[in-house]
DRENBATI-724540 format. One record per residue (C-alpha): residue in one letter; y negated, z, x negated. Coordinates in steps of 0.25 Angstrom, whole numbers, padded with zeros to 4 digits, always signed. Each point is the difference from the previous one (the first is absolute). Example, Ala and Ser with C-alpha at 12.3 -4.5 7.8 and 13.67 -1.06 7.14 Angstrom:
<sites>
a+0018+0031-0049/s-0014-0002-0006/
</sites>
This chain:
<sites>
x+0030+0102-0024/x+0007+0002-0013/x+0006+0014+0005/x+0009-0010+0010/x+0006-0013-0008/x+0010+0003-0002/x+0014-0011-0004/x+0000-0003+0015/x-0015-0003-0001/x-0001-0016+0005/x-0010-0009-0008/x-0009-0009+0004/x-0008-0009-0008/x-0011-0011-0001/x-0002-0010-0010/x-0014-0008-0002/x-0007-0006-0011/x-0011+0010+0002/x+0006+0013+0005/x-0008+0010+0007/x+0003+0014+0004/x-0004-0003+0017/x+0015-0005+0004/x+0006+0015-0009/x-0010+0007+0008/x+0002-0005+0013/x+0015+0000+0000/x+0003+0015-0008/x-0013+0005+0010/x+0013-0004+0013/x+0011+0004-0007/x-0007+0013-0002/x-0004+0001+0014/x+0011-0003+0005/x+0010+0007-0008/x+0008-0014-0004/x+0007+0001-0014/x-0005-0011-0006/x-0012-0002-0011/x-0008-0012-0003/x-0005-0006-0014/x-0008-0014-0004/x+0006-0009-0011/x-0007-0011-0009/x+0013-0006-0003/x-0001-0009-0014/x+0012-0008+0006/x+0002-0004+0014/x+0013-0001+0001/x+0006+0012-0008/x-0010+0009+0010/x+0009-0007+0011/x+0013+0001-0006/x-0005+0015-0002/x-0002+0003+0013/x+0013-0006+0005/x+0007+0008-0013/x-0007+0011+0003/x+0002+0003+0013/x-0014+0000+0002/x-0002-0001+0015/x-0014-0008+0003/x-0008-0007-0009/x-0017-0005+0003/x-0002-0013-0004/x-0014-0006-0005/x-0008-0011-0007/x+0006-0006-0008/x+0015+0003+0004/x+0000-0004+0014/x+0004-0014-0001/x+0008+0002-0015/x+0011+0011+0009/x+0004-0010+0008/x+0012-0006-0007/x+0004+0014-0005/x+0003+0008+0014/x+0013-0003+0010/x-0006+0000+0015/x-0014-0008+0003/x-0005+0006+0014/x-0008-0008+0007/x-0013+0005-0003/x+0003-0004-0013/x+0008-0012+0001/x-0010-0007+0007/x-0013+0003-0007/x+0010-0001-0014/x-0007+0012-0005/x+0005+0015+0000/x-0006+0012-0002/x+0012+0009+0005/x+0014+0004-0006/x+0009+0011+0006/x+0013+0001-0007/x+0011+0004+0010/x+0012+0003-0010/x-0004-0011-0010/x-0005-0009+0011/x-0013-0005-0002/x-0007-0004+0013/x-0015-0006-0002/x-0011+0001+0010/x-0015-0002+0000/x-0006+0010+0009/x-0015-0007-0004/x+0004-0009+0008/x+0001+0010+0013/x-0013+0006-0006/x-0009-0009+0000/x+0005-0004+0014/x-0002+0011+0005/x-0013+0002-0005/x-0005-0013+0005/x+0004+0005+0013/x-0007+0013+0000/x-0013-0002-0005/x+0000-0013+0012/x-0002-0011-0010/x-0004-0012+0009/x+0012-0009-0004/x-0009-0013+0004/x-0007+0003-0013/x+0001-0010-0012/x+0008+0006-0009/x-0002+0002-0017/x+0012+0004-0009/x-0004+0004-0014/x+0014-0003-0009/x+0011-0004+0002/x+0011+0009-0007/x+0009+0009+0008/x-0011+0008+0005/x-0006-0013+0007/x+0012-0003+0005/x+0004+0013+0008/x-0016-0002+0005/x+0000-0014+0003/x+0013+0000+0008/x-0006+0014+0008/x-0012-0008+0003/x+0008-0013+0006/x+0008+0012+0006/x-0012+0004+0007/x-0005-0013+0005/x-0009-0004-0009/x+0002-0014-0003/x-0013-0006-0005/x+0000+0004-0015/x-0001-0004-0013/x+0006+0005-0015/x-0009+0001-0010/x+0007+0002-0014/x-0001-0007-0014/x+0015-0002+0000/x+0002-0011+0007/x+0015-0001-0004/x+0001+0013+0008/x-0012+0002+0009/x+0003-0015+0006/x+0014+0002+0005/x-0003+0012+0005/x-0013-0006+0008/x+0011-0010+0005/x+0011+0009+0005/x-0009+0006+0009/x-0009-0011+0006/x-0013+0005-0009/x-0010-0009-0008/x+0003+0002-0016/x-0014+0000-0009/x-0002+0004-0015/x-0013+0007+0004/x-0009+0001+0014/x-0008-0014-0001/x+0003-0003+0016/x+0005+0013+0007/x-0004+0007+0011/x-0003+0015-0004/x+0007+0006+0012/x+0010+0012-0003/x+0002+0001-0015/x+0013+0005-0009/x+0000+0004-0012/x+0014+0000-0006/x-0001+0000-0014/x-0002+0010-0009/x-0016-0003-0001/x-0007+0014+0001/x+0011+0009-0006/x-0004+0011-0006/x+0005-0003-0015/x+0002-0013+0000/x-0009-0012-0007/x-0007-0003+0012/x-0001+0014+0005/x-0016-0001+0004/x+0001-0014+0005/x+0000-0006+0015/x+0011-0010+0002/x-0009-0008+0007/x-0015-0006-0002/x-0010+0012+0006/x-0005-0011+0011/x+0012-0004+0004/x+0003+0015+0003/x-0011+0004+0006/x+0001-0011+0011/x+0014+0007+0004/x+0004+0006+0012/x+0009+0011-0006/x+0006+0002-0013/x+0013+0004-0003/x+0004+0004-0014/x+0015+0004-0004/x-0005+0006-0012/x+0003+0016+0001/x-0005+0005-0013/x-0014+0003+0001/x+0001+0000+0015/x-0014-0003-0002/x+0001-0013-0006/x-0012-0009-0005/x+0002-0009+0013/x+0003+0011+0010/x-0013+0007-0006/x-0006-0015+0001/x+0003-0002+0015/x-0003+0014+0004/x-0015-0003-0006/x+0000-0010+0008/x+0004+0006+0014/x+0012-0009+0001/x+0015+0007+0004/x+0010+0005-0009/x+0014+0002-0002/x+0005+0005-0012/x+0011+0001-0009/x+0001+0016+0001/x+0002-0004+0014/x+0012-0011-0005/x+0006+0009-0010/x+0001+0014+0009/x+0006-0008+0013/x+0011-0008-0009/x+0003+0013-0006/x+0002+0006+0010/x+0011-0011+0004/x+0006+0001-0013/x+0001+0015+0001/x+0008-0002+0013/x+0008-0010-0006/x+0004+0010-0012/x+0003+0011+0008/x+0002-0003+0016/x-0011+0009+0004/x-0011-0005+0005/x-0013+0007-0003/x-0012+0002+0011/x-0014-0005+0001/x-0005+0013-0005/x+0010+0002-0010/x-0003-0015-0005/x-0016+0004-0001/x+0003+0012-0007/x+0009-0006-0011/x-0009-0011+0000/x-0013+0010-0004/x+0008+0008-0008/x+0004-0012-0009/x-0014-0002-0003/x-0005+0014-0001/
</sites>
């Protein structure tokens, strides 16, 4: 790879509290593939909006946006699309010639997702969280037809409203919900982070689920993916969320569009 940058080279980039090398992999594995002069690199940025005003500055041409700058680029980028403008969260910016357009391409994800592995949508509904993460989820889910579900998150200042916009029950832990389908979109199970061995939710409360969806991507084996699994229930995971939205975020950086196959191959490599 380093053989071809070159001062034509474009760069894309992605900026997360808690950076991993899966989204470098997965996206320099298809440029590689497909001969496309681009290279890709993670960020921790120390100050939001210096990394923005970087990109724009720098003629950087894509940025990945994650926890806990999803919701904190909003005021900083010039074109809200309406994935983004309608869940208010993004966590996509392409520069077109100092342009900054936002998307969230979670949002398409977990739609998707939902689709394919034929979640019954007449299943009451749980959300874990209630930052942007549970924003693109909750609106995929109402998307979908899933109408009968409920918030649960401590932050009722956030995890009320959000309850609310979409028709959903808000509750600051599961005292009275239905286990039915269950999300998890917080950061609850990440490798790293305080709360890395944890469940989000108590273990009976899980075990009475119908499938399991976690949007945590790193370990793909989360302590509540490795929970249900135990249990025989259904699983979607985050390594499922985060190869699909890539691979829409790659599209949207360069105008090609990879295939199914090309997708899985990136999406093994960028955990191999």
């Amino acid at each position: 790879m380093l053989e071809r940058i070159s001062k034509d080279t474009r760069l894309c980039i992605s900026m997360s509290g808690r950076p991993s090398n899966i989204g470098t992999r997965f996206h320099n594995h298809l440029y590689e593939e497909l001969g496309l002069d681009f290279v890709y690199k993670a960020f921790a940025p120390v100050n939001i909006e210096d990394a923005v005003a970087g990109i724009r500055g720098l003629g950087i041409r894509g940025a990945g946006v994650s926890m806990p700058f999803k919701e904190a680029v909003l005021p900083l980028v010039d074109v809200l699309h309406d994935s983004a403008r309608a869940i208010e969260s993004v966590n996509t910016i392409v520069n077109d010639d100092g342009v900054l357009h936002a998307y969230n391409t979670d949002y398409q994800a977990v739609s998707d997702l939902l689709v394919e592995h034929g979640v019954d949508s007449a299943l009451p509904v749980t959300v874990v969280g209630s930052g942007g993460m549970a924003k693109a989820v909750t609106a995929a889910l109402r998307h979908n037809g899933f109408t009968d579900g409920t918030i649960v998150a401590r932050n009722e200042d956030t995890g009320r409203p959000l309850a609310r916009k979409y028709g959903y029950e808000w509750r600051a832990d599961t005292s009275d919900v239905a286990p039915g389908l269950i999300v998890n979109a917080t950061p609850i199970g990440m490798a790293g982070g305080a709360e890395s061995v944890d469940l989000p939710l108590p273990h009976d409360f899980v075990a009475a689920a119908s499938t399991v969806f976690d949007v945590v991507a790193v370990p793909p084996d989360t302590p509540l993916v490795r929970f249900a699994r135990e249990h025989d229930i259904p699983v979607i995971t985050g390594d499922e969320v985060i190869a699909l939205q890539a691979a829409l975020q790659f599209e949207l950086y360069t105008g090609v569009t990879p295939t199914r196959e090309q997708v899985r191959r990136a999406s093994e490599y960028s955990r191999s």
